[in-house]
C-alpha positions as CSV (number, residue, x, y, z in Angstrom):
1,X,-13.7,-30.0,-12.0
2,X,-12.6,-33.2,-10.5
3,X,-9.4,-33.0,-7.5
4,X,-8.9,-31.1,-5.3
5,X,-7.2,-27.7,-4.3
6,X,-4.6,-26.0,-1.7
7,X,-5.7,-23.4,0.6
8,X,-2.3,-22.0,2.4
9,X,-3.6,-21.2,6.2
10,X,-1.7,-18.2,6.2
11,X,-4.6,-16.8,4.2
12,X,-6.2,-16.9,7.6
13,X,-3.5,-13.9,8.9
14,X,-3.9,-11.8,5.2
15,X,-6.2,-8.4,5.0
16,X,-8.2,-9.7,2.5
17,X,-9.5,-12.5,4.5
18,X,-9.4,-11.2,7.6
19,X,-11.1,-8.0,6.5
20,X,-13.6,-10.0,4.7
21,X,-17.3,-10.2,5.2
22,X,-18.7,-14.0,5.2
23,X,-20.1,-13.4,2.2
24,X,-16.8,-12.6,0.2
25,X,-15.0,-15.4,2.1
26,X,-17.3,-17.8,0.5
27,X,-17.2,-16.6,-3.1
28,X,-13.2,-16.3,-2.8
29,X,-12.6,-19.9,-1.5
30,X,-15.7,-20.7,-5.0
31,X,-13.3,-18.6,-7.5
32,X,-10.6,-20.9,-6.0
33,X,-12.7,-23.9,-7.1
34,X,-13.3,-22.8,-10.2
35,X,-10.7,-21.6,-12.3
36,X,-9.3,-24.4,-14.3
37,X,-6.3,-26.4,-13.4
38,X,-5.3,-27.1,-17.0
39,X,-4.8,-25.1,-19.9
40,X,-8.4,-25.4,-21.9
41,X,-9.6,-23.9,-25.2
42,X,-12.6,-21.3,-25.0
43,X,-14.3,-19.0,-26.5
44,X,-13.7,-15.8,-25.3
45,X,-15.4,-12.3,-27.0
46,X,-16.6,-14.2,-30.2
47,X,-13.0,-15.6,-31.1
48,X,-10.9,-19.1,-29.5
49,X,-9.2,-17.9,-26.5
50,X,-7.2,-20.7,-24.5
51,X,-7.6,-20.4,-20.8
52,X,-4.8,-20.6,-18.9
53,X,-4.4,-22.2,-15.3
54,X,-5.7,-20.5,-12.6
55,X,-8.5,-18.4,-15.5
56,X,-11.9,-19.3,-15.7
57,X,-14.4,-17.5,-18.4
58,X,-17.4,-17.4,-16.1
59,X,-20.3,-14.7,-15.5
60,X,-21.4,-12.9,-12.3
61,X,-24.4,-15.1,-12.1
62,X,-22.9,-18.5,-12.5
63,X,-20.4,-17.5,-9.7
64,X,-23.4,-16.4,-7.5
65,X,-24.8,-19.8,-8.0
66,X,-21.9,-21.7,-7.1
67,X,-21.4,-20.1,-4.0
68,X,-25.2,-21.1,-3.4
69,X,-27.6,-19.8,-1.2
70,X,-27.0,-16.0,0.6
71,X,-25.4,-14.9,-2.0
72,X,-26.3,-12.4,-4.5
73,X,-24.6,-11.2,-8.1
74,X,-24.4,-8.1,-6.4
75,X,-22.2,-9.7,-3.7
76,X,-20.5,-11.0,-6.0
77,X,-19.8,-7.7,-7.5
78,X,-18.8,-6.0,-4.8
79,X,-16.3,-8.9,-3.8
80,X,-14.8,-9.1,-7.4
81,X,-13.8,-5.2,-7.5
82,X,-12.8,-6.1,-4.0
83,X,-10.3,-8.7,-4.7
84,X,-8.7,-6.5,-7.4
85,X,-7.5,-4.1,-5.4
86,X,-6.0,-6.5,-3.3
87,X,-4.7,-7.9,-6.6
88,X,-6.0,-11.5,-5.8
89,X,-7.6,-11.4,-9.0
90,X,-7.8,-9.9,-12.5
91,X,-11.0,-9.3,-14.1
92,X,-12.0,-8.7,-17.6
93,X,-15.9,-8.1,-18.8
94,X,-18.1,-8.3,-21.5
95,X,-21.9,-8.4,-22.2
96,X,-22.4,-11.5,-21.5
97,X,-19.5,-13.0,-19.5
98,X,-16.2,-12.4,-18.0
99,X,-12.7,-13.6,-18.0
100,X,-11.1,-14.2,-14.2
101,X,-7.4,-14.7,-13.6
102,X,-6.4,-15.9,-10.1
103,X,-2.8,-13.6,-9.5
104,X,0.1,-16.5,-8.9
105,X,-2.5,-18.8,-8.9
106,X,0.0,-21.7,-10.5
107,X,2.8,-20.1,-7.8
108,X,0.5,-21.9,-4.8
109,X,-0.7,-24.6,-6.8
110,X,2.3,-26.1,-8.0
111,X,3.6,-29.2,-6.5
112,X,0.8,-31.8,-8.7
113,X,-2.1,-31.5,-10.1
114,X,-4.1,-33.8,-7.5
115,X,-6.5,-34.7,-10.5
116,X,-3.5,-36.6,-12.7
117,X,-0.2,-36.4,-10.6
118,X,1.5,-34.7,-13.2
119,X,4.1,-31.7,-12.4
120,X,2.1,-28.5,-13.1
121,X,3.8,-25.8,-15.3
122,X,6.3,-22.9,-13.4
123,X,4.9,-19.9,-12.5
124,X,4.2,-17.2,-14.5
125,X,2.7,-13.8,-14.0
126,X,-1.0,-13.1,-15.0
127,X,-1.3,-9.6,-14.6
128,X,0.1,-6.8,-15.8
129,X,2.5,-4.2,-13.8
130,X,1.0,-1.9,-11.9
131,X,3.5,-0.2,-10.0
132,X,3.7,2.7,-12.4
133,X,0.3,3.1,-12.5
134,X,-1.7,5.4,-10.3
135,X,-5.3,4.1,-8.4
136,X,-7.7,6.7,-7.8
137,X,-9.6,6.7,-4.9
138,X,-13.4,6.9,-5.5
139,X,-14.9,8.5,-2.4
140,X,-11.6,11.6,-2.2
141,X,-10.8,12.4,-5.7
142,X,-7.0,11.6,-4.6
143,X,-4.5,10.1,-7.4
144,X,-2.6,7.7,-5.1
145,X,0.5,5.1,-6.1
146,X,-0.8,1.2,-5.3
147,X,1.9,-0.3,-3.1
148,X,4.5,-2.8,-4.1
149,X,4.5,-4.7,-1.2
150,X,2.7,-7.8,-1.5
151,X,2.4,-9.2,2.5
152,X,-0.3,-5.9,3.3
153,X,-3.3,-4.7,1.3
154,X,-5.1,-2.6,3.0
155,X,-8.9,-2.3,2.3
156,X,-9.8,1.6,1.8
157,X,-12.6,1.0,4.4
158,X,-9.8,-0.3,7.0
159,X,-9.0,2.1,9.7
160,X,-4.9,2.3,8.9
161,X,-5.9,3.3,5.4
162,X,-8.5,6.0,6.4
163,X,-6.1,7.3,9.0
164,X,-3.6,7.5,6.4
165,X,-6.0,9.3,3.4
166,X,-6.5,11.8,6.8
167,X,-3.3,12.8,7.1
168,X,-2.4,13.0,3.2
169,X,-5.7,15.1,3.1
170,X,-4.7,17.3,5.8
171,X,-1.2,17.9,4.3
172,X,-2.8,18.5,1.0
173,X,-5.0,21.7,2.5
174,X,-1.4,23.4,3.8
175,X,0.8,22.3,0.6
176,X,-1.1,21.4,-2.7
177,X,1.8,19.8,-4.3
178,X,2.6,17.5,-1.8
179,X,3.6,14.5,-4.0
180,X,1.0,11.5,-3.7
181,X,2.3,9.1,-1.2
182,X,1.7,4.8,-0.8
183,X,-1.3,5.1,1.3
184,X,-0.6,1.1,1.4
185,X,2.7,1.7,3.4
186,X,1.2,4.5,5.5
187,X,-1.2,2.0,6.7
188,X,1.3,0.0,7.6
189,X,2.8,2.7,9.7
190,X,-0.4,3.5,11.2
191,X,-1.2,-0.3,12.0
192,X,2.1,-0.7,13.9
193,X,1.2,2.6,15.8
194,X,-2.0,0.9,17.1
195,X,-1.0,-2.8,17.4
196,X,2.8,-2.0,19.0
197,X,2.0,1.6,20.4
198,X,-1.1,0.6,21.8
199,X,-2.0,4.1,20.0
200,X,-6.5,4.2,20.2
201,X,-7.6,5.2,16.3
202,X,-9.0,8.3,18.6
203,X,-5.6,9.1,19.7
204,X,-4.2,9.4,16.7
205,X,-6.8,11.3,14.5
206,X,-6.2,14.2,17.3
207,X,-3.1,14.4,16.4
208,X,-3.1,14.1,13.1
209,X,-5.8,17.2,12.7
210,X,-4.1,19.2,15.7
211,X,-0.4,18.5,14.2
212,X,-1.5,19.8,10.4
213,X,-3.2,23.3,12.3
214,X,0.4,23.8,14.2
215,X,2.5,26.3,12.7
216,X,5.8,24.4,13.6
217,X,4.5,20.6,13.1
218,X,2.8,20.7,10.4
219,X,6.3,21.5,8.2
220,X,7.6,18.5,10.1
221,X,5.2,15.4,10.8
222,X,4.7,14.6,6.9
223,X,4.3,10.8,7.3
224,X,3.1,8.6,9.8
225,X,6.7,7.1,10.6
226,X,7.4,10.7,11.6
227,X,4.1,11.2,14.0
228,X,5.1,7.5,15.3
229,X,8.5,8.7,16.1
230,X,7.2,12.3,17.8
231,X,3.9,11.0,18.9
232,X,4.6,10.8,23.0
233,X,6.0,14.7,22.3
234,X,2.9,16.0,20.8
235,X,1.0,14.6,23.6
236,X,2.9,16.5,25.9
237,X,2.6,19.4,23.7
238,X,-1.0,19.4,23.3
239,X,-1.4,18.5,27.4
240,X,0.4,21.8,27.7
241,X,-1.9,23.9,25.1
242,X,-4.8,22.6,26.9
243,X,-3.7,23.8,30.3
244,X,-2.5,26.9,29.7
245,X,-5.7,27.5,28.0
246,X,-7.7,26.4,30.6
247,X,-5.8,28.5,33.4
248,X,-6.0,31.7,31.3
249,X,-9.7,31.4,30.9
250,X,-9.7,30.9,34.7
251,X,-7.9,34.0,35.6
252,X,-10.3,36.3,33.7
253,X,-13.4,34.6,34.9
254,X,-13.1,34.4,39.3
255,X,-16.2,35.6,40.9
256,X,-16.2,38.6,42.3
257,X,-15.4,39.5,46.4
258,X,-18.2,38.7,48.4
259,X,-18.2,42.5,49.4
260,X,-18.7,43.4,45.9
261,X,-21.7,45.7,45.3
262,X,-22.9,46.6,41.9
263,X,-22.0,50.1,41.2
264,X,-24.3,52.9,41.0
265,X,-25.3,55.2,37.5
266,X,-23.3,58.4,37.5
267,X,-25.8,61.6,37.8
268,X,-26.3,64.5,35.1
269,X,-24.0,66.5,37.1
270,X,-21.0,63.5,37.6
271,X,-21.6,63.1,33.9
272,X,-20.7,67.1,33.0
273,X,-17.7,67.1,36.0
274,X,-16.1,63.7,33.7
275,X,-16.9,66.1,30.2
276,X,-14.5,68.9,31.4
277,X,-11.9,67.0,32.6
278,X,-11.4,65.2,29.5
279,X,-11.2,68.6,27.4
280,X,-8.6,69.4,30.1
281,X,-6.6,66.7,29.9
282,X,-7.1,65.1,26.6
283,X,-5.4,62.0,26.1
């Protein structure tokens, strides 16, 4: 455990720091300490396994202690499933302990080892493909595609990514075959909408839900690029429902002329009269 790591400050600009309790923060930069900078045999589920660099064979409760006090296995928990679906880290469990693989960990790591001054070993990938694989979304029931692009990760609980499961969802209810998009591309449309757009998160949820009721819209604005693109449109639109709305419920509800009096009930005999004249003149 002697030497010394690198920790890039673009991390500080990244979703998964950024989006990161203190908590997490703490047990990602302890993960980062602990996985080993050499390759080391272990044992790992009974047999020899040797541990590659940037892998540790650890348990939730040794990392919990690390990290010190504040944090709980539970945090730790939480944080690992976290960090997967950021694809930081790899995670394999057993009983008793747990196998972690830091992604590209030798990629960022490679100039020296600090510990010797030896040339560490190129990079090689530690985790499998995804791309072909589909993640499913706990809290929908929606089979979405994980997203290829490795600058943005959006955190499901991050506004861009809920704005985006809204809008699949929405589709969804008018066209049930509506092939599963990359939620983690959408919310980079929708993040652009609010950072360059100065869009509000309140703004755009109208539209979203007002744009999937439309007859004509909701056949067109299938993607947030395309509600981006029309957005300043559908306000006007919507500006225009609202006011003609408005002005129609006016017209059928002015008070009455001040020399308005209530009439009065028709008599027995107005009552016989308005009988005859309808046989007569049936309508």
């Amino acid at each position: 455990m002697a030497g010394w790591i690198k920790v890039y400050r673009d991390l500080l600009e990244k979703p998964i720091w950024i989006e990161s309790t203190p908590e997490q923060k703490t047990i990602l930069i302890t993960i980062l300490m602990m996985v080993n900078h050499h390759k080391k045999e272990w044992e790992w589920q009974g047999k020899p396994y040797r541990v590659k660099e940037g892998q540790v064979i650890t348990s939730l409760d040794s990392i919990a202690q690390k990290c010190g006090k504040g944090i709980s296995v539970q945090n730790v928990r939480s944080a690992i499933k976290r960090f997967e679906k950021y694809e930081f880290l790899t995670n394999e469990s057993t009983n008793k302990n747990r196998l972690i693989t830091v992604v590209n960990w030798v990629f960022y790591q490679h100039n020296h080892d600090e510990s010797t001054g030896s040339q560490q070993t190129s990079n090689k990938q530690l985790t499998t493909n995804k791309n072909d694989k589909e993640l499913k979304n706990g809290k929908e029931g929606i089979k979405v595609k994980p997203s290829s692009r490795k600058s943005k990760a959006y955190d499901e609980e991050s506004t861009p990514y809920q704005l985006s499961l809204r809008l699949f969802k929405n589709i969804r209810k008018n066209n049930p075959t509506f092939r599963a998009p990359n939620l983690q591309k959408w919310s980079d449309d929708f993040r652009l909408m609010m950072e360059r757009d100065n869009r509000t998160e309140k703004q755009i949820t109208y539209l979203i839900n007002w744009c999937q009721q439309d007859s004509f819209w909701k056949g067109n604005i299938l993607s947030p690029s395309k509600l981006r693109k029309h957005f300043d449109l559908l306000i006007v639109k919507v500006t225009s429902e609202k006011q003609g709305k408005k002005k129609s419920v006016q017209d059928f509800s002015t008070e009455r002329p001040s020399h308005w009096e209530e009439p009065r009930p028709l008599t027995k005999e107005e009552l016989r009269l308005m009988k005859e004249w309808e046989d007569e003149f049936p309508y």
